[in-house]
C-alpha positions as CSV (number, residue, x, y, z in Angstrom):
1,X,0.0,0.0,0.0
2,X,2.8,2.3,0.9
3,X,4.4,1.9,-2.4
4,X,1.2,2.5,-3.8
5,X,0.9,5.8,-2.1
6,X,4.6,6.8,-3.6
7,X,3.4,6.5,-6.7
8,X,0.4,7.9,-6.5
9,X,2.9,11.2,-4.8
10,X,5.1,11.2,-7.6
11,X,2.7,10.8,-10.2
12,X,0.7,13.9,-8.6
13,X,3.7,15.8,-7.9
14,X,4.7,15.2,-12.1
15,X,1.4,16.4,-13.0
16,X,1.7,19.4,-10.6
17,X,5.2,20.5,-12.4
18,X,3.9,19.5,-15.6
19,X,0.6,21.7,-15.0
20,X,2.4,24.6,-13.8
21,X,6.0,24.2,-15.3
22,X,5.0,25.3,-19.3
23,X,1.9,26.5,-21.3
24,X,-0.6,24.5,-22.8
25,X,0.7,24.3,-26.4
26,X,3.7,23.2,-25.2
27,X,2.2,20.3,-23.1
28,X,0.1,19.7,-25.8
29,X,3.2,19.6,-28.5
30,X,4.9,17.4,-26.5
31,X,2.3,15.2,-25.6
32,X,1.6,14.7,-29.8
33,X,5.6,14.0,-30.2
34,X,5.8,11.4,-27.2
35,X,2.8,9.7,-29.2
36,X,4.7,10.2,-32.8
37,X,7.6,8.5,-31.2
38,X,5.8,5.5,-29.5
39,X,3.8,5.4,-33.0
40,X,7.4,4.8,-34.7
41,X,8.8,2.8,-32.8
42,X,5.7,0.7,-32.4
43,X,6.0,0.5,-36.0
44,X,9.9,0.3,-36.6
45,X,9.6,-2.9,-34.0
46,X,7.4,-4.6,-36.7
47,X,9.7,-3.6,-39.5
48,X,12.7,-5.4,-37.3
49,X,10.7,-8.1,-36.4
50,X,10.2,-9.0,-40.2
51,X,13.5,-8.6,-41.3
52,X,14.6,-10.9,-38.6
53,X,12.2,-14.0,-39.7
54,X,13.0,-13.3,-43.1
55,X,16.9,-13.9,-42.2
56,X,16.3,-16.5,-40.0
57,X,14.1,-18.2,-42.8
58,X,17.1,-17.4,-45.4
59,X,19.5,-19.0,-42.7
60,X,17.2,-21.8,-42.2
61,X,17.3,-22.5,-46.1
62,X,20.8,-22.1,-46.2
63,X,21.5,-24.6,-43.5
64,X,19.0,-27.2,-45.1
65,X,21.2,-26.8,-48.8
66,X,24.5,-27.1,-46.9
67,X,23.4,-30.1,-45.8
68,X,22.4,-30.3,-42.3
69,X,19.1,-32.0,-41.4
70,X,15.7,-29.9,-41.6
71,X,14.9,-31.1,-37.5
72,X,18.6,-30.1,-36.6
73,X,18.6,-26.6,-38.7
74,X,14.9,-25.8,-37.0
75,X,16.6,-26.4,-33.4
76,X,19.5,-23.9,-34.1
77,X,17.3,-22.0,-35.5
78,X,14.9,-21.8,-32.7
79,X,17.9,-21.3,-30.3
80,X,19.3,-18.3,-32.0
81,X,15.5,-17.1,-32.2
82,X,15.2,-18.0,-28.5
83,X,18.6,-15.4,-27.6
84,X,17.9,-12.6,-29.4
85,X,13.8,-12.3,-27.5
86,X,16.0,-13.3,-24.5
87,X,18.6,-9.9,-25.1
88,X,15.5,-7.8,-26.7
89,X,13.4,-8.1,-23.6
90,X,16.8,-7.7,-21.4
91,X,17.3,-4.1,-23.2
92,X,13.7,-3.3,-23.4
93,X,13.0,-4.4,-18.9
94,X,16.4,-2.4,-18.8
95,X,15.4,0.5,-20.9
96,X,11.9,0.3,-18.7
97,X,13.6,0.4,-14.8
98,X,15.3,3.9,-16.4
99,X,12.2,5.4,-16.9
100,X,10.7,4.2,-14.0
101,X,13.2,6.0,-12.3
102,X,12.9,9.2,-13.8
103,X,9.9,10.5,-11.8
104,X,11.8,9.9,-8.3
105,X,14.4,11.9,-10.1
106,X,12.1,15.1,-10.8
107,X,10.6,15.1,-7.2
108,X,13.9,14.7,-5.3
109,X,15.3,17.3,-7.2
110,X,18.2,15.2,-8.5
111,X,17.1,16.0,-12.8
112,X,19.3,18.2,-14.2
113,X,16.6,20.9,-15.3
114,X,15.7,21.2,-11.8
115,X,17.3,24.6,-11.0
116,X,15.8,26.3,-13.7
117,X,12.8,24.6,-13.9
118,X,11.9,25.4,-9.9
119,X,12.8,29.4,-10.9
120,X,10.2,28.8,-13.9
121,X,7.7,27.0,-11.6
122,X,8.1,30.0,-8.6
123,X,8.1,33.0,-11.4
124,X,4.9,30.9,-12.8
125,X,2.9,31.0,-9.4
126,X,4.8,34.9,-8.6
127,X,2.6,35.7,-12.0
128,X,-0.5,33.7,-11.0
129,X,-1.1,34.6,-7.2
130,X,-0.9,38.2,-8.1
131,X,2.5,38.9,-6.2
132,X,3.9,42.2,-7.3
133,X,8.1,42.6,-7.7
């Protein structure tokens, strides 16, 4: 429950700097290029995958006309298929725990923006709450 609750904090305190930090059109921009890049890479992953069953089918063939037997070449095959899901989803869980981490980051201060975004975020509320200089 209490990681729960830590989440739920950093989430809210994201959405707090994120709300207050820049204007709307530049949420809103970035928020339509973070879905252009998950589009492409959604779609470059597809691309990858093909071109990896396509060599593996070429390699396949090749190993069938250099003479090994079909059952042995589907085993290698298979094996080598096996490792490179094995070191794809070792980048991509690895690639995942850094982003996961990036929200802790933000809050504890420790992103390298924080400096200057903290002056943007005080000047920001300065302008809203009416404060005079």
């Amino acid at each position: 429950m209490k990681r729960n609750a830590r989440t739920i904090d950093r989430l809210l305190g994201i959405a707090t700097a994120g709300a207050s930090i820049a204007k709307a059109r530049l949420v809103q921009r970035f928020i339509k290029d973070l879905a252009n890049v998950i589009t492409l890479a959604i779609a470059t992953g597809f691309m990858v995958g093909a071109f990896l069953i396509g060599g593996f089918y070429l390699v396949y063939q090749w190993l069938i006309r250099s003479g090994l037997d079909p059952y042995a070449a589907q085993i290698l095959i298979g094996l080598v298929s096996a490792v490179v899901v094995l070191i794809l989803f070792g980048m991509t869980a690895s690639y995942l725990q850094r982003l996961r981490s990036i929200p802790g980051q933000i809050i504890q201060g420790e992103f390298p923006l924080s400096g200057r975004l903290n002056r943007l975020v005080d000047s920001f509320l300065d302008g809203l709450l009416g404060k005079s200089l």
